[in-house]
N, C-alpha and C positions, 0 to 999 in steps of 0.2 A: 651218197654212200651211207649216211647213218640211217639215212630212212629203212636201208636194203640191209643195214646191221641191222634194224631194230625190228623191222616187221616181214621183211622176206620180200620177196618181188611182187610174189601173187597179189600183196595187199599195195604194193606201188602203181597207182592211179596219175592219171593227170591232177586229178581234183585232187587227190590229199597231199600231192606231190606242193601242188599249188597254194594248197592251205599254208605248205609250211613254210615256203617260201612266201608267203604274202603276194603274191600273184591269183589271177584266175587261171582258167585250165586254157582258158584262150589265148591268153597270152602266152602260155609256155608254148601252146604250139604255133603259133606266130612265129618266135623264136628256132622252133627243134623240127616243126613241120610234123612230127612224129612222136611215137614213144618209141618205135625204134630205132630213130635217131637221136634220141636225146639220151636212150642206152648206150647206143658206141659213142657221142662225145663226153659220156659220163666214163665209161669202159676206159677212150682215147685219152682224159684227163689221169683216171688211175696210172695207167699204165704208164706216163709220161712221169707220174713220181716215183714209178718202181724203174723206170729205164732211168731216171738218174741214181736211185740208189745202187741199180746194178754197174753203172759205169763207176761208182766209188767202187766200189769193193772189188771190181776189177783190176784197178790199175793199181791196188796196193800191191808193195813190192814182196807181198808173202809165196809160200812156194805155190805154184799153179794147183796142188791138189786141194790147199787150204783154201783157195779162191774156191774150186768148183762146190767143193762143200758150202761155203758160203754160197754160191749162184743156188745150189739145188734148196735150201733152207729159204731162200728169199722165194724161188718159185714154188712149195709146197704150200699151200693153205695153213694156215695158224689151227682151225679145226672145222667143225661143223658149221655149217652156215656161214663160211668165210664171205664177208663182203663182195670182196674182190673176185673168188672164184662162184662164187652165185652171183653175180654179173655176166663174168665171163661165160657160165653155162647153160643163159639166157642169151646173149648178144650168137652166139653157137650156135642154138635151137632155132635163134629167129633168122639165121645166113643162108638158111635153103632156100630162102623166098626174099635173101636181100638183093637190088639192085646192087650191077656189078662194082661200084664207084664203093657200097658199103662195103663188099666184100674184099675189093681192091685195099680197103683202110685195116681189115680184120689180116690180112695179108701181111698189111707191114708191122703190123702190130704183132704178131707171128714170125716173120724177117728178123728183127731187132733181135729177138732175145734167142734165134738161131742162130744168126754172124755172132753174134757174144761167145755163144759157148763153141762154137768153132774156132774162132779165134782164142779162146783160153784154151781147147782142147790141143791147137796145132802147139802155141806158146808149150806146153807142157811136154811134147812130143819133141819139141826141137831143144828141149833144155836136157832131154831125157831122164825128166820124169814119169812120162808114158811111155808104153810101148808105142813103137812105130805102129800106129792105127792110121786109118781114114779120118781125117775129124769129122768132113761133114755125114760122113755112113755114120761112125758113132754118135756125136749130135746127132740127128736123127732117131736113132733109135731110144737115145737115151730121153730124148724130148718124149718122145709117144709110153713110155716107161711111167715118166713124169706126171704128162698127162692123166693116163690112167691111174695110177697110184692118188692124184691130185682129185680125182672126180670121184675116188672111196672117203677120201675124208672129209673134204665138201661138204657133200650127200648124207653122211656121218653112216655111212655102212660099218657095221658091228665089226670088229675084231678088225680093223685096219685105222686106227688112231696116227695122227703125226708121227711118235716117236717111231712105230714100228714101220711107218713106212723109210720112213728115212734110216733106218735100219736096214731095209732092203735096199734100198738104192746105193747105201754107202758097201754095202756087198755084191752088189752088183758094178760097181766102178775097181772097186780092188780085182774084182775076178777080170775085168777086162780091159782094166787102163795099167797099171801096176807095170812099171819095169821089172824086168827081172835083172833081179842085183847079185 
């Protein structure tokens, strides 16, 4: 991940991968078989410390909307060249061509952080906080929302920076989750 902070993918090699690790490039693939396998147990590791940061900030006992705010700020990219989602928009690019068993993994790694916001969306819905919605139709949409908004800031496309995306997505949950009081 620092390497993918520091130099971007494109320059992510086995060899200098291995340099930095004090390995040869042979040996890492001994190990990963691939680069793009050593991308999703790199991806499968991130994400294994953002699904426990996510289960914290779930189960605090704050009201469900102050959670999803938190859920949608843990999944927006921090900015340009986010590690984590310039990973993720490499392990994406290389799944049209991954065997099924990698795509099976990119799946549940996809699964997790949908049951999450479904699961906070219904919580929120049964306390009447939300309106009576579908959670998983709204998850859903709000995920591909997410997505999309997540792959402008990434990318660092002009005029769509963190704050303002999350500016839209936080008016976009008011306009459609919002009980009426």
């Amino acid at each position: 991940m620092e390497m993918i902070a520091e130099l971007g993918l494109e320059k992510l090699t086995m060899a200098a991968l291995g340099r930095e690790v004090g390995m040869s490039s042979g040996h890492l693939l001994y190990y990963f078989h691939s680069k793009d396998e050593l991308l999703l147990q790199t991806l499968e590791w991130s994400e294994g410390r953002l699904g426990t940061e996510r289960g914290r900030l779930l189960i605090r006992t704050a009201a469900a909307r102050e959670r999803l705010d938190a859920y949608v700020d843990l999944y927006v990219p921090d900015g340009h060249r986010d590690p984590h989602w310039t990973l993720w928009l490499e392990v994406w690019n290389r799944s049209q061509n991954a065997p099924a068993d990698a795509r099976d993994r990119q799946a549940a790694i996809e699964g997790a952080w949908h049951r999450d916001l479904v699961a906070l969306l219904a919580e929120g819905v049964s306390r009447g906080e939300f309106r009576a919605v579908d959670p998983d139709r709204v998850a859903a949409r709000l995920r591909a929302l997410l997505d999309g908004f997540s792959i402008h800031v990434a990318i660092g496309l002009r005029g769509t920076d963190r704050a303002q995306i999350l500016g839209h997505v936080r008016e976009f949950l008011d306009e459609n989750l919002l009980a009426d009081v």
